[in-house]
N, C-alpha and C positions, 0 to 999 in steps of 0.2 A: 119400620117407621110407621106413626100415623098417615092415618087418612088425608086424602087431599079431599077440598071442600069441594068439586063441581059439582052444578045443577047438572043434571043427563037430560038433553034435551028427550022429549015426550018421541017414542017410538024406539031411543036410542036402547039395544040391552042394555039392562042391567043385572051384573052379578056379585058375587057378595064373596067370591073367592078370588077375585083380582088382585093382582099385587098392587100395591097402594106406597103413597110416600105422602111426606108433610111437605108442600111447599112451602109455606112460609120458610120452614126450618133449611131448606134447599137456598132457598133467595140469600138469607140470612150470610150463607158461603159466598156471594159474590157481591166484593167492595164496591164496583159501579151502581148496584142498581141501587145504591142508595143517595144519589146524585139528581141535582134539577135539572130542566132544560128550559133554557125561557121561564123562570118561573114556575116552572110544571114538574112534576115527577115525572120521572123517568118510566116512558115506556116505549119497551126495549122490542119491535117487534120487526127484527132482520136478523136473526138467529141463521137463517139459511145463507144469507150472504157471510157472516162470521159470527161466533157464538162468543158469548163472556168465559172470562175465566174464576173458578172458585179461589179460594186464598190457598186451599190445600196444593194446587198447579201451582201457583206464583212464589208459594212458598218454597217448592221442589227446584223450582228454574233459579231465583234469588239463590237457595241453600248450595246448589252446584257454582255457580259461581265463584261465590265466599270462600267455598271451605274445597272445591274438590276439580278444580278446573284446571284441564291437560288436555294433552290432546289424545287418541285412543289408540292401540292396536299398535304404540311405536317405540314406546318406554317399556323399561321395569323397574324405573322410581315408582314409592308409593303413589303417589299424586295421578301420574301415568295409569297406575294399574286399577285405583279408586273411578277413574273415568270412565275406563275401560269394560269394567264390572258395569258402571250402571247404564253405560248406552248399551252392551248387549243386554242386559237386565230387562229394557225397557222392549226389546225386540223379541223377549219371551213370553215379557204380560199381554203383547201386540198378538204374539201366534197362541198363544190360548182364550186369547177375548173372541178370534176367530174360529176357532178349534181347528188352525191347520196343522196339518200330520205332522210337521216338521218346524223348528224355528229357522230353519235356513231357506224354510220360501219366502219370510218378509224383507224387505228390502225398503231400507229409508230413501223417498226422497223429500223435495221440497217441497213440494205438493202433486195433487190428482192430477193436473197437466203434465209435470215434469213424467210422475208415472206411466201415463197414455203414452206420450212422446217415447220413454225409454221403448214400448211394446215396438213402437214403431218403427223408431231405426233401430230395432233389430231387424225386424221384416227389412229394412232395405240394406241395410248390412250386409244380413244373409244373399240377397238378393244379387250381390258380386261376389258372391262364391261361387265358383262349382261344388266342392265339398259341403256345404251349406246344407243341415237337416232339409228336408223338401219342404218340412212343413210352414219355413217361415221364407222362402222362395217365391217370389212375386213377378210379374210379367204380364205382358200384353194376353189378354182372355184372361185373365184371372180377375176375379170381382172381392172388393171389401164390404161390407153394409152395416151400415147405420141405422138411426131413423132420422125422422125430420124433428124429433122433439129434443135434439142435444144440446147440451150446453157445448160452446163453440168449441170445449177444451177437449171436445168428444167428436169434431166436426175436420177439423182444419187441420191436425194432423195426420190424418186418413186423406184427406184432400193433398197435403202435401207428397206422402207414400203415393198415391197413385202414379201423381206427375212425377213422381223420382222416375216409376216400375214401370207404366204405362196400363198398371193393371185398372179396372173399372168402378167408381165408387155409386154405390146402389144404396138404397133406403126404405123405412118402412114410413109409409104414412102416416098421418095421425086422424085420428075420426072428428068429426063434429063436438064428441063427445070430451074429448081429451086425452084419448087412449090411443093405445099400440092398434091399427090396421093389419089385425095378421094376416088377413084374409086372402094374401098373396102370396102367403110364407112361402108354400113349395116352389112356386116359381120364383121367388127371391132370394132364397138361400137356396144351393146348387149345387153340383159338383164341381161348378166353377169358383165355389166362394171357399176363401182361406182365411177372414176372420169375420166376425160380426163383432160387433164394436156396439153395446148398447148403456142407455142408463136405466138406473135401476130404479130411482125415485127422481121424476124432475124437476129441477129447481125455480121452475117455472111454472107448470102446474100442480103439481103438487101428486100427480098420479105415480102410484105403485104397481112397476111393471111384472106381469105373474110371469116368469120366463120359462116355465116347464116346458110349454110346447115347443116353443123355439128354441131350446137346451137340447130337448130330443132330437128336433128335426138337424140340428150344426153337428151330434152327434152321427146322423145317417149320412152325412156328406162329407162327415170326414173333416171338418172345419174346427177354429178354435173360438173361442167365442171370450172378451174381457165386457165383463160389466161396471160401469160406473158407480162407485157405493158414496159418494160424498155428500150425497143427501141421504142415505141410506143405515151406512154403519154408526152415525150419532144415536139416530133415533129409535132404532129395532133391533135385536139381536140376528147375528150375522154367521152364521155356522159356514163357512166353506165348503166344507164336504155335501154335506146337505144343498150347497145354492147348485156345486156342481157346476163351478165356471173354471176356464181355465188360468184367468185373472180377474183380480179385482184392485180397487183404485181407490183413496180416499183421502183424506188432509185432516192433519191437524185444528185446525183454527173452527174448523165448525164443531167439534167435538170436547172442547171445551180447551181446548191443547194449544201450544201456541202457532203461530204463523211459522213458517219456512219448515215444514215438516211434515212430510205428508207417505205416504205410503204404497208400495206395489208388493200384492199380494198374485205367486205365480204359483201351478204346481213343479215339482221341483225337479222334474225331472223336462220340464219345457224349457226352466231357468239353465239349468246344463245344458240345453243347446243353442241358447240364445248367443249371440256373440256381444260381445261389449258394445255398448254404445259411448262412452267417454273414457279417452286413456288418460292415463295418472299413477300417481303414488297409490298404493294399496288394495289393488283391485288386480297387478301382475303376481304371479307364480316365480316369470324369471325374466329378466331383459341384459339382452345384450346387445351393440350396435349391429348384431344383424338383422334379429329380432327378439319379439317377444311372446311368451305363454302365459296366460291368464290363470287368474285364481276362480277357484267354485263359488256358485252363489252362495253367500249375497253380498259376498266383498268385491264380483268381479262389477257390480251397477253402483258400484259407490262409491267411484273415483275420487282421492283426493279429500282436503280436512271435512268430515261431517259435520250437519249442522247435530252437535251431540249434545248440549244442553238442551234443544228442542226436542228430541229425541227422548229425555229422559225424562224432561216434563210432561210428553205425550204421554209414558206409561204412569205416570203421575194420576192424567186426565183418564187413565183408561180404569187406574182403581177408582177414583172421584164416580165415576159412569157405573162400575160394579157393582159401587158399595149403595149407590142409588138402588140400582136394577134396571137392566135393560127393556125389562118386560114390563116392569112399572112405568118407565120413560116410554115407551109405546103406546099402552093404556090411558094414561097422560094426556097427552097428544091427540088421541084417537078422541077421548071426550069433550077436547078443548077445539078440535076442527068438526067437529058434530055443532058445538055450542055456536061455533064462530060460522058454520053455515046458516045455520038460523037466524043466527041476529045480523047478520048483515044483509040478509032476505029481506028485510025489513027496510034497508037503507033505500029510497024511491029512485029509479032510474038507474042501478047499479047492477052490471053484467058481469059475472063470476065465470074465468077459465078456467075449464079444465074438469075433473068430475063435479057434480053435484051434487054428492050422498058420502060419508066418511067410510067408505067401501075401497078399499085398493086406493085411499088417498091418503098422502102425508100431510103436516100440520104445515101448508105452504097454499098461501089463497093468493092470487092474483085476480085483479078486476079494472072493469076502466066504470068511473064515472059520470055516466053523462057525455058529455061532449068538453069536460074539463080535460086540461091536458096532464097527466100524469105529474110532472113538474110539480104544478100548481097543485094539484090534490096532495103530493109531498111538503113542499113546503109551508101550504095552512097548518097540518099536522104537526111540523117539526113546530113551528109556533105553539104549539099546546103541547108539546113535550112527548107527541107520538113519535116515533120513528122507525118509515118505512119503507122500501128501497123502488124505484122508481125508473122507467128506462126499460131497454130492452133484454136485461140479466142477462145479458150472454148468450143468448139465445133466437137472434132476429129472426130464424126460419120459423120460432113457433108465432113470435108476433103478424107476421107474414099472412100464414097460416089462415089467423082469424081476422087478419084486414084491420092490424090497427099498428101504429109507428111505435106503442110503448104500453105498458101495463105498471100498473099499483101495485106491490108485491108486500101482504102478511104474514111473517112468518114465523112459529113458534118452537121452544125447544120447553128441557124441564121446569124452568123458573117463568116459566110464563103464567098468568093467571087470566080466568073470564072477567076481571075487574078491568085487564088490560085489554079484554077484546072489546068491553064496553067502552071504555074509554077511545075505541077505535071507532065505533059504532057512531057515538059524541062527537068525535072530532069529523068524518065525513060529515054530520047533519050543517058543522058549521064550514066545511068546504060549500057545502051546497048554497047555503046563504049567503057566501062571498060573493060565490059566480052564478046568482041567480037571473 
């Protein structure tokens, strides 16, 4: 594809062998954003809370319907086995978008919570067995950890596993800065810790966690570690083997993919010893009223009818993202959160969380204005046709954090453009003149 137009703001590299795309020609694929609001064109900038979909996804999702709609893995009518074909179809485009070893490590769910959640009761699953792998065996001294910068869907089911286990939930700080505190690591990951539980891009501030260090250190202790990819796998390429976790977690809908469809990425030999977390149709081996034995991943976490038109629209969304480039969609992003730090530097009175250089950051700005209440700075904007997501995104510990009830949240993905950041820019100058 051609060139995308942005200014590079003065300091920003530049290079001349970047993959590159045309936005316009990108926009072009997605029927909303050619929609007003109030009179205003649409600008769309909450990609992080749920992303648009191109016509190529909506045509996949429509086409299954119409022409190809069964349920999967229970017939051998055609119809049946047409289903069948393209919900695992979509679960092979899913394990090579990620380069994992196997297609039997992905596992659909409904979304990145549903996924966390399955990680989780399995740890307490396991945790009333004696046969039970050790490694997902939970109890009193035993510690989980976090940080404090999660999204709650990364928070509260570790908080729940404790109170099941009684084991201890632990965390990592966050700096002035916006980043990971690892400065504690050794003494916070232990021989007492049995997973770490982190995010990898947050959707809050916008920071890119480098998790080397702390992949090694969960490594020397013998722990397992899932990273949160749901601000992560839309926007940068995602190689598994390389991140070197032993899960990861991500959804549809911010990916360009639809809603109820979201993903748990295990290695596969963790998966086989995980025990089920939901009984049902198609996830047994064999059931008889005394008992029952379970199927192998990834039939045994997919109890019951899948969401399988979502499913196949996500590998829909996953060529849409291919055929862009992932590494272009990085690059993208990387010059459009360089662009959008400077010109809102500019806005007077306006405090930006989280990094403040496009360094280890994602295309996710969060700020408070003045002493405007987030609300209010929302809705002037929706008035002129901005729209930007407002509140505490799921995440009160980080609003916490920095001593404020709620934050302004910018968020960009590929169809975004610097005319939208300006138009961002515009719309706080006339927030500021409302509540002057």
């Amino acid at each position: 594809m051609t060139s995308s137009s942005i200014a590079i703001p003065a300091g920003m590299p530049q290079y001349d062998d970047v993959p590159r795309f045309d936005v316009a020609a990108v926009r072009a694929d997605f029927p909303i954003l050619d929609r007003e609001v109030n009179g205003h064109p649409l600008v769309y900038l909450d990609s992080a809370n749920t992303s648009h979909k191109p016509r190529q996804v909506l045509d996949v999702l429509t086409e299954h319907y119409a022409r190809h709609n069964a349920n999967v893995s229970r017939s051998v009518h055609t119809l049946g086995t047409e289903a069948t074909e393209a919900y695992e179809g979509a679960r092979a485009k899913i394990a090579a978008f990620l380069n994992a070893p196997s297609v039997d490590e992905v596992v659909f769910t409904k979304n990145s919570t549903e996924a966390i959640n399955v990680v989780a009761y399995a740890f307490s699953n396991a945790s009333l067995r004696a046969d039970a792998d050790e490694r997902f065996r939970l109890g009193p001294g035993d510690e989980i950890v976090i940080s404090e910068m999660e999204h709650h869907s990364n928070i509260v089911p570790w908080q729940l596993l404790a109170e099941r286990t009684g084991a201890t939930l632990r965390w990592f700080p966050v700096t002035d800065g916006g980043r990971l505190d690892e400065s504690g690591l050794d003494d916070l990951v232990t021989e007492r810790t049995k997973i770490v539980s982190l995010v990898h891009t947050s959707n809050i501030l916008g920071t890119v966690n480098a998790t080397a260090r702390i992949t090694e250190r969960v490594r020397q202790v013998g722990a397992l570690l899932l990273l949160d990819c749901s601000q992560s796998v839309p926007h940068q390429p995602i190689d598994v083997v390389d991140l070197d976790a032993d899960f990861i977690v991500f959804t549809g809908h911010k990916m360009c993919g639809p809603t109820g469809i979201g993903v748990l990425w295990g290695r596969g030999e963790l998966l086989a010893a995980m025990p089920p977390v939901m009984g049902g149709g198609s996830m047994i081996e064999t059931v008889t009223m005394a008992r029952t034995t379970f199927a192998a991943p990834p039939a045994r976490f997919e109890a019951g009818t899948p969401p399988i038109a979502e499913a196949v629209a996500l590998g829909a969304a996953v060529d849409y993202l291919t055929g862009v480039g992932m590494r272009a969609i990085q690059w993208h992003e990387k010059e459009l959160t360089a662009y959008a730090l400077d010109a809102l530097a500019t806005v007077p009175g306006l405090r930006i969380f989280g990094p403040s250089v496009p360094v280890g950051r994602g295309g996710t700005i969060s700020f408070a204005l003045g002493d405007v209440h987030p609300h209010d700075v929302g809705q002037v904007l929706d008035s002129l046709g901005v729209q930007v997501r407002v509140g505490h995104h799921c995440a009160k510990p980080v609003c916490a954090r920095f001593g404020v009830p709620a934050m302004t949240r910018a968020s960009f993905y590929l169809y975004t453009t610097t005319a939208e950041i300006d138009a961002l820019v515009a719309g706080l100058d006339q927030v500021r003149k409302v509540f002057a």
